[in-house]
N, C-alpha and C positions, 0 to 999 in steps of 0.2 A: 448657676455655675457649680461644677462638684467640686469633691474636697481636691481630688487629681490634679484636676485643672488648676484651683490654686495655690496648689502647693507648686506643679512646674512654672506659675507665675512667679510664684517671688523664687523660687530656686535657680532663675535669670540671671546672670551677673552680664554688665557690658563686655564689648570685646578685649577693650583693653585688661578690666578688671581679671578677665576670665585667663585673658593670657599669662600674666603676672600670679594669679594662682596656679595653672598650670605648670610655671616655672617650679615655682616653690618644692610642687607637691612631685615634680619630675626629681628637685635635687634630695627629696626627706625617700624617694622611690631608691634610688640610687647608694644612699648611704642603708638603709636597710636592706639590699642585696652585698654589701660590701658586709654588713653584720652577721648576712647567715653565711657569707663566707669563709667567716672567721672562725679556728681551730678546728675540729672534726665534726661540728656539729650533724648530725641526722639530715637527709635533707627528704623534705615534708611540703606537698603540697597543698594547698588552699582547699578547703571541702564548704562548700556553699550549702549543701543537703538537709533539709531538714531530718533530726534525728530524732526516733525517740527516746522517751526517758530509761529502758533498757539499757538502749546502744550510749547513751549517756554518762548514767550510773552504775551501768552493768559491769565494769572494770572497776569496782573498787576492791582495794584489800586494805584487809584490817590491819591495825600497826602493830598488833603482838605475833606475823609472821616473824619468820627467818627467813626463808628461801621464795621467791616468786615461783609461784605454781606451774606456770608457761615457761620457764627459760631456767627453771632451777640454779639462778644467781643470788648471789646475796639480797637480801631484800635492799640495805638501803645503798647497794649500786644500782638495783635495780629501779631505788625511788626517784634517782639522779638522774640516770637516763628519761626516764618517765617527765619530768621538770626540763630537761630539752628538747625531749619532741613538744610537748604544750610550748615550750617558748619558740619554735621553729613553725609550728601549726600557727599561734598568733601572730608571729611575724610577717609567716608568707600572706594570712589573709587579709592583714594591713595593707601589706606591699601591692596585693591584687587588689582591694577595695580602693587604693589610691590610684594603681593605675586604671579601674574604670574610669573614676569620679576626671583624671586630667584627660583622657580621651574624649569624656561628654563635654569638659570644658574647651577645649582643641576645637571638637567639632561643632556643639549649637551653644556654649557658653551657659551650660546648667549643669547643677547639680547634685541634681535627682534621684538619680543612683544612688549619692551618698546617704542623702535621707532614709531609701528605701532601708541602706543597708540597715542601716543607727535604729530604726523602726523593727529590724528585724532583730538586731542584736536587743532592745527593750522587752520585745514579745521573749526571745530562752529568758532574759534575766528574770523576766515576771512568771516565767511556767516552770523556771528549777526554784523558786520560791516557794511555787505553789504544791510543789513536789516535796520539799523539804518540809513543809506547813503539815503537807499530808504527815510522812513520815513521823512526823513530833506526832500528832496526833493518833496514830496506829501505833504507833510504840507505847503513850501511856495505857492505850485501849488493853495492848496485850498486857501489862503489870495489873492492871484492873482484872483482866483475863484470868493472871495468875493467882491472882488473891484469890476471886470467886473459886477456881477448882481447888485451891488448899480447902477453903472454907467446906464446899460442896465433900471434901476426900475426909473430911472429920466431921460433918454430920454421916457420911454412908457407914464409918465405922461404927459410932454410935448404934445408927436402923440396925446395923449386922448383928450387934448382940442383942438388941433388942429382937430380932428373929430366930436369934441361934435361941432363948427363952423359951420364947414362941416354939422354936421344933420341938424341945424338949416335954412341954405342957402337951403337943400333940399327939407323940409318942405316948405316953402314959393313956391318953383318950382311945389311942389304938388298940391298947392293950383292952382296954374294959370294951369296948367294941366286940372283941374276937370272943371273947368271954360270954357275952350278952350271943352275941349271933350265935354261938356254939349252942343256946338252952333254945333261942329259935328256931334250931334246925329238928332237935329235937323234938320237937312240941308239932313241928309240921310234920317231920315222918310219919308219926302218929297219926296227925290228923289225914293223910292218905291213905295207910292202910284201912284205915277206917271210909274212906272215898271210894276206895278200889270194890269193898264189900260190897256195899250200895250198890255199884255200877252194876257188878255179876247179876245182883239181885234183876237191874230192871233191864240186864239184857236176856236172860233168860224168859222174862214174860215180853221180850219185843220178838224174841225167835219164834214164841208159838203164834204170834199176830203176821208173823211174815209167813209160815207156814201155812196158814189160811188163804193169804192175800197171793202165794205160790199157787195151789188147788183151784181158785177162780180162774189166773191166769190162763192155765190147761186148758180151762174149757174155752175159755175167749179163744185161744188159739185153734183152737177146732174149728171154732165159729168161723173163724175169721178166714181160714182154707177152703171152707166151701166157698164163703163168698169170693174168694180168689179165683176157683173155676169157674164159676158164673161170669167174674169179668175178664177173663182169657178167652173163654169162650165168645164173647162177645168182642173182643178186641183182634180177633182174627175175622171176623165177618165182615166186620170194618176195613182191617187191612187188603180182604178182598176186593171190597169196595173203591180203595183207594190206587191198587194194582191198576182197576179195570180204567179208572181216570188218568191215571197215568202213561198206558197205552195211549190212550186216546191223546193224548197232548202233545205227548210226542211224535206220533206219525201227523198230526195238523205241522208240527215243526219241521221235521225234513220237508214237509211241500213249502211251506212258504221260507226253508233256506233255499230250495230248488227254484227258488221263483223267483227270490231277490238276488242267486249265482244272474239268472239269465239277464235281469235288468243289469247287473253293474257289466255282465259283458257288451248290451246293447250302449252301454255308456261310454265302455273304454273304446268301444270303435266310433261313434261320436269322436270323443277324445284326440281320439288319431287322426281322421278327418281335419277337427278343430286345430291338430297341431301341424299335418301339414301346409293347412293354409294360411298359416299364421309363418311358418317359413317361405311360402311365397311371396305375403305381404311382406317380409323382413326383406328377401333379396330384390321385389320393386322397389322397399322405402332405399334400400343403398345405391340401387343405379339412380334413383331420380338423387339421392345426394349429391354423388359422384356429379352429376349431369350440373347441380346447381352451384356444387364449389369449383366447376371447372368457368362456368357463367360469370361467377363474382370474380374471380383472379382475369377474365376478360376484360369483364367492368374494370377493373381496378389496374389493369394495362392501358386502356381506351384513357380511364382522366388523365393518370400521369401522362399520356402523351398529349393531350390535351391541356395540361395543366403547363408543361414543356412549351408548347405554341404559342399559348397566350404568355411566358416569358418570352420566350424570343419578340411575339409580336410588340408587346409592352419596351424591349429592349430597343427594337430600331424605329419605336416610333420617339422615342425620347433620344437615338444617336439622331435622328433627323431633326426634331426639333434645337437638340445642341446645335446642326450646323445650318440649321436656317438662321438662327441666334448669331451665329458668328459672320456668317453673310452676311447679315444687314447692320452688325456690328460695325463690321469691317469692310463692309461697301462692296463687295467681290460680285462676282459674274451679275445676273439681273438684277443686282442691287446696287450694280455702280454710278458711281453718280457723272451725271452728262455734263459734257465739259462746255462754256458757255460757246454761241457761236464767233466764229471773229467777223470783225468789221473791213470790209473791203475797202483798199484805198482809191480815189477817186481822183 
């Protein structure tokens, strides 16, 4: 059995019992609509909805206001109002939680609902608990918070002079830097002019090695133009050659296009052939259709009349068999019964 089930168990009251709470809870209904009756108060219906902790504690204000932010009233008329709608909100949801709880008792003598409700109001009192638990704890966090950055904002001071030192030691190093680079700059100029000599020196003896290695080239290129004609000469003998195969491949090609024009003509008259008599056979397969669907709708005339005959026949041999049945039932024409003979007086 679940918890459900036993709790609408004992949540049972007899009938009578149920009724006499039902009273009760009809006349505690009664005087609490006579309460929110009474003087101006707000009137505030019952909200059943679970909330969340926002919509909960999201309307709080602090008590060093003066004015409510929303309605720019006094703050504490505005705190008074605020203390009658909560007392109008608690009251109506009494008022409705009492009138389920006598309605369930009216109707199946339980009261189940009231449970539920009591179960529900346990569950906010234990989650604004646990909201406030939070709260406590996030607030000392952030004083913790606030130590650490004081602490962290006077050691950063401290690093800061300890680096603004530091710049100052750096600066001075910059200074002998520019001083030192200034005698190396010096000392490499030098050492270039003196580079650049050099260089003059060993391009001048690479210019007369190039000028040699110029004078061979000459000749190579000479060389090399003969053998150019040699192979022009020869690469037109060739092309000769290749003209005279060329001819030749091409006239084999016009005949055998001529030859394969004639075959695809002997094909397409085939073709036509093939396609006329393929619409022949088209227009005998639709008369023999025509011929066979006119057959079946015959057939299919022919049963149902047939099918019609053997009802009727089936109908009057069962009206004949009813009145043979009642003829002999009821003794009528060749079924009457013979009256005995009489006796003659003597």
């Amino acid at each position: 059995m679940t918890q459900s089930n036993t709790e609408d168990k004992y949540a049972t009251l007899s009938p009578v019992v149920a009724i006499a709470c039902a009273t009760v809870l009809e006349d505690a209904i009664d005087q609490l609509t006579i309460l929110g009756k009474i003087g101006d108060l707000p009137t505030v219906s019952a909200d059943f909805t679970q909330k969340t902790p926002e919509e909960r504690f999201g309307s709080y204000v602090a008590e060093v206001q003066v004015f409510d932010p929303e309605t720019i009233e006094p703050y504490e008329e505005s705190m008074k109002k605020a203390k009658y709608v909560n007392f109008q909100t608690d009251r109506s949801y009494i008022e409705t939680v009492l009138g389920e709880v006598m309605k369930s008792l009216v109707k199946s003598g339980s009261y189940g609902c009231l449970i539920d409700h009591i179960n529900q109001h346990n569950a906010n009192v234990k989650m604004e608990n646990d909201i406030l638990e939070t709260h406590k704890e996030n607030l000392e966090m952030y004083h913790g918070l606030e130590e650490n950055l004081e602490r962290q904002r006077e050691e950063s001071l401290v690093e800061l002079q300890q680096l603004s030192k530091s710049i100052g030691k750096l600066k001075d190093q910059i200074e002998d830097l520019k001083i030192e680079n200034a005698i190396k700059l010096n000392y490499v100029k030098n050492w270039e002019e003196a580079r650049l000599d050099q260089n003059n020196y060993a391009l001048d003896h690479s210019e007369a090695s190039y000028t040699r290695t110029i004078e061979d080239t000459k000749s190579d290129i000479e060389k090399e133009i003969r053998i150019n004609v040699e192979i022009e000469s020869f690469i037109t003998e060739t092309e000769q050659d290749y003209a005279q195969q060329i001819q030749y491949w091409m006239d084999r090609y016009d005949n055998e296009i001529e030859a394969r024009d004639t075959e695809i003509q002997v094909l397409k008259e085939k073709r036509e052939e093939q396609f006329n008599r393929l619409q022949e056979l088209s227009l005998i397969y639709e008369k023999r259709k025509e011929e066979i669907e006119a057959y079946l709708v015959l057939k299919e005339k022919r049963r149902l009349v047939e099918e019609a005959r053997l009802r009727r026949l089936r109908a009057c041999i069962k009206l004949q068999a009813w009145w043979r049945g009642v003829m002999v039932r009821r003794c009528l024409g060749p079924f009457k019964k013979k009256s005995a003979p009489s006796k003659k007086k003597k």
